[in-house]
N, C-alpha and C positions, 0 to 999 in steps of 0.2 A: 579477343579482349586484350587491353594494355596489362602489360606484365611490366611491375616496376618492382627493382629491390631494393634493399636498405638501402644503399649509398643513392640510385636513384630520387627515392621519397626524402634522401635530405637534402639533395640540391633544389628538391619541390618547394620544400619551407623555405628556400630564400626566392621563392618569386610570389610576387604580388597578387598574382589572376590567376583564377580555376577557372577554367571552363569544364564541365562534361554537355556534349552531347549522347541523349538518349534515341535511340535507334530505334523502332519500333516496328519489327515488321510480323506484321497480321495477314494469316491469309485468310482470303476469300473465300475458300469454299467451306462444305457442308456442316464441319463439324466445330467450327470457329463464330458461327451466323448466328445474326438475330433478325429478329422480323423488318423486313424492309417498309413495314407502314411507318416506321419512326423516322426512317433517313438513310438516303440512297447512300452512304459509306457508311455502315452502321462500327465496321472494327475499328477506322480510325474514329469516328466523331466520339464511341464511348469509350473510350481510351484516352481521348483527349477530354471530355467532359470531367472526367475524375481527375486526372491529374491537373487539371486548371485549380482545383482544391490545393490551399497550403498547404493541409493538414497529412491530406492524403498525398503529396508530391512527401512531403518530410519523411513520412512513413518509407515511399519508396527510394528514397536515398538513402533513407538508415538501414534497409533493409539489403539494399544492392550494392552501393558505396563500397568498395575497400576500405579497410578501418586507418591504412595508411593515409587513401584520401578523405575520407571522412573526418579525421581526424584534423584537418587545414578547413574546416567549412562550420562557419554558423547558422545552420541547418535552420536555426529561429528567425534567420534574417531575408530567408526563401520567399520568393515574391513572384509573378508572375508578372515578364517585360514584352512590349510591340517590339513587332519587326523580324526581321529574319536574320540571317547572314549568309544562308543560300545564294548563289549567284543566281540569274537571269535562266542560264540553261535547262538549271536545278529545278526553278520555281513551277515548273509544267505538270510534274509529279511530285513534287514535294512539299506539303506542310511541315508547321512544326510549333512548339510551344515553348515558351523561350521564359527562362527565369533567373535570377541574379541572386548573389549570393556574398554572404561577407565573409574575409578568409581570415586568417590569422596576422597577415601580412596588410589588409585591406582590402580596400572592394573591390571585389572578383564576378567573374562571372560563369553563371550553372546554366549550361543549353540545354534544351530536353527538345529534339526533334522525332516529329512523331512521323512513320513509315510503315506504309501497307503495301504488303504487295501480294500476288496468287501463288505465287511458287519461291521456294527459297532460293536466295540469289546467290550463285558461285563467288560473284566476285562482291560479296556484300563488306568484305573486310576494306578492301580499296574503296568503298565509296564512304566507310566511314571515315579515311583517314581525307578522303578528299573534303567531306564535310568538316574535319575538323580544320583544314587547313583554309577552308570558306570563313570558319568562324576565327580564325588568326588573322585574314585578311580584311575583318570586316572591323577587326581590334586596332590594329595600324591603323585602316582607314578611318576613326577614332580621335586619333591624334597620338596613340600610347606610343613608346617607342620600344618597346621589347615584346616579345611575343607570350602570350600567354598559358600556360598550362590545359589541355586541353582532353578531357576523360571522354571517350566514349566505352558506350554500351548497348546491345542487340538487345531487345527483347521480340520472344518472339513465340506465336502461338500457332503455325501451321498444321495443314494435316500431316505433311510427312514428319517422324518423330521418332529421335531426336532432330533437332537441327544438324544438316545433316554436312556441313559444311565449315571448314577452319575461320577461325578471327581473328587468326594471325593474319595481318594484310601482303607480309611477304611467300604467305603463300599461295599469292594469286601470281605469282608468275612461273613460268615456265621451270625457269632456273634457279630456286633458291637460294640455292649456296651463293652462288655470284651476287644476288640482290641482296644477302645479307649482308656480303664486304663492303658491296657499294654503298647504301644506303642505313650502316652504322657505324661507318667510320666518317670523320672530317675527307668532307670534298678536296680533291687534286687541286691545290692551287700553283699556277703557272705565272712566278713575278718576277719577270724582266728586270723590272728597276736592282734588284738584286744577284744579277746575274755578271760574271765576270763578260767583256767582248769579245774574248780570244776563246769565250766556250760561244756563243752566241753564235763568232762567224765557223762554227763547225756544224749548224745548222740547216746546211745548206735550201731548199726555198723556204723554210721559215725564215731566215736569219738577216735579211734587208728588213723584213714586217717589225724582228724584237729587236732590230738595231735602233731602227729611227723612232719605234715608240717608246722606246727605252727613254731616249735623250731628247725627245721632242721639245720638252720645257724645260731640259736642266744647261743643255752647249749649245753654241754655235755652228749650227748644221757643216759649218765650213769646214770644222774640224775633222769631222769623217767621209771627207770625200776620200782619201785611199780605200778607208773600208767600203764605200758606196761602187766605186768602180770594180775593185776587186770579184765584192760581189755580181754585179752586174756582169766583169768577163766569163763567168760561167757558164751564162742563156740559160740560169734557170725561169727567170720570166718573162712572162707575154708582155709585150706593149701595153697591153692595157691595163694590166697591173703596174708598168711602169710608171706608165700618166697619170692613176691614179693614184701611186704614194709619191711620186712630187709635186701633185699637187696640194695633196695633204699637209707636204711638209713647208710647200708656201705658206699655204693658210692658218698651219697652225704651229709650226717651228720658228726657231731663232736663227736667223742669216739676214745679215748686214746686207747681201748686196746678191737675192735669188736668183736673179738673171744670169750672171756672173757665174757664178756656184753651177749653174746646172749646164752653160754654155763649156765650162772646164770638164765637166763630167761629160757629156756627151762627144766632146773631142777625145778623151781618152776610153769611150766606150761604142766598138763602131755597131753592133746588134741594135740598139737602141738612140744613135745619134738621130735620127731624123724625128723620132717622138720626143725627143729631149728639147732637139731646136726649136720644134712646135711651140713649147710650152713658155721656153726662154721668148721670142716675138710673142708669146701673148702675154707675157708680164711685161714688158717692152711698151706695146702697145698700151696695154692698162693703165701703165705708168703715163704716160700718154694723156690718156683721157681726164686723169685724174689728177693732174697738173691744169690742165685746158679748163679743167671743172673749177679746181682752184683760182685760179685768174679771174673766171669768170664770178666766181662768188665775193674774191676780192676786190674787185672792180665796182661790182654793184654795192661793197659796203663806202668804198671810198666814194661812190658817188651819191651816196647816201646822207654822209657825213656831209660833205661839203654845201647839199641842201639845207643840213640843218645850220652849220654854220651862218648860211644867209640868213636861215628863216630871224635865228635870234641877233644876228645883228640890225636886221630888222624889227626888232620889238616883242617878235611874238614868245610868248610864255613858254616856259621849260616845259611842261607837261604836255602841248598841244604838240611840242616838237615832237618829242617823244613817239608819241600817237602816230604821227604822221610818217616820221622815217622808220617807226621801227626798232631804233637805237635805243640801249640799254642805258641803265645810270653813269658804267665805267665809263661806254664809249662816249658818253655827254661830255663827262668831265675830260678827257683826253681830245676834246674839242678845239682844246686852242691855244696845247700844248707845243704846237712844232713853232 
């Protein structure tokens, strides 16, 4: 179960959404049964039957709630909502019953997902926090933009007794200690853009990848051509690594004149000259086509224009021209400018 402390339950009261989901796992066998003349799941449907009650869902939050989180919930305002937040995967075996709830903060939301299964599940701690993180993503996908507080809880009536299995979720892995560090402290962030270059090129085959994405939208790629070669004299990478970040850095970096840039680089880099020249002829060529393409679009406007010129010194209406070439209002008016 979530274990929250003081300092925790007051960072709670400044968020807006409660969720809990309710876990509910019923087993099947002998001593859990009811008569199967009523309904082929008889532990979840009458489990579910009761609590679809206000009165009696109120009753069992005030009775299982933590009074810390009990205390952030208008128990009076407990309603029973369609839909799920289950993913696709989930929905094979999983029901559940879903209700909304008003916080101190605003309107929040109280999940109660109901769960049956024949045997208690080892790793039932991870699939609660997977459900819960079903019901944060089902929040985003919402429109909200923060994520919302999110309770679960097991209940659970099998034959084996106690339940015999931790609710801690990080005790479903192997390693505890290590998934403690990992996954309670803020994630390793690794950012470039803050990074000195004279640490970056001691990086060695990282350090082309955080050089050029470093600076991809801030310099002129031209500027790090010493560091570009330098790197490059090393052979820490394959060809195709190479061809892949220069092209990248065509398509998505600042250089005045790429062809240039990468034809200098591959002369002063001989491991990689013949992939480099590759790239420089196919920006060449590009350049090429997309000039020819130019021409060709310029041509057909100029010979556009000069139709409509005739059309209207020939009489016909401004509109009809329009129609007929194509030609926008600006280029009308610029008609008979030269």
């Amino acid at each position: 179960m979530l274990k929250l402390n003081c300092d925790e339950i007051s960072s709670v009261l400044n968020v807006p959404y409660l969720f809990s989901i309710m876990q509910l796992d019923v087993n099947n066998r002998e001593r859990c049964r009811m008569s199967k003349k009523f309904t082929p799941t008889p532990h979840n449907a009458v489990f579910r039957q009761f609590l679809s009650e206000k009165e009696t869902a109120k009753d069992f939050f005030d009775i299982w709630l933590p009074d810390e989180i009990k205390a952030l919930c208008d128990l009076d305002s407990l309603k029973v909502e369609s839909g799920s937040f289950v993913d696709s995967e989930m929905k094979s075996y999983q029901s559940d019953i879903l209700y909304s709830v008003n916080t101190q903060q605003g309107q929040g939301y109280l999940y109660l997902l109901i769960e049956h299964q024949s045997t208690p599940d080892k790793l039932m701690a991870w699939r609660l926090m997977r459900y819960s993180m079903a019901a944060m993503q089902k929040h985003l996908e919402a429109g909200h933009k923060e994520l919302p507080i999110v309770f679960p809880i097991l209940f659970y009536c099998g034959e084996q007794t106690p339940h015999p299995y931790s609710t801690d979720w990080l005790d479903c892995f192997s390693g505890r200690d290590i998934a403690e560090k990992i996954y309670t402290k803020p994630f390793k962030l690794v950012d470039v853009t803050t990074l000195d270059d004279g640490e970056i090129m001691q990086h060695k085959r990282m350090a082309l990848l955080e050089l050029i994405q470093k600076h991809i939208r801030r310099r002129d790629m031209a500027e790090l051509l010493n560091s570009i070669v330098k790197l490059l004299s090393y052979n820490y990478y394959t060809d195709n690594q190479v061809i892949t970040m220069f092209n990248y850095l065509i398509r998505e970096g600042n250089a005045e004149q790429p062809a240039k840039l990468i034809k200098e680089i591959a002369r002063q880099t001989e491991k990689h000259e013949g992939a480099l020249m590759n790239i420089a002829q196919g920006i060449r060529e590009e350049g090429i086509q997309q000039g020819i393409q130019q021409g060709k679009v310029e041509g057909e406007k100029q010979a556009s224009m000069k139709i409509a010129r005739q059309m209207l010194e020939s009489g016909m209406d401004r509109q009809s021209v329009m129609k007929f070439t194509g030609l926008n209002d600006t280029e009308m008016s610029n008609l008979f400018k030269d």
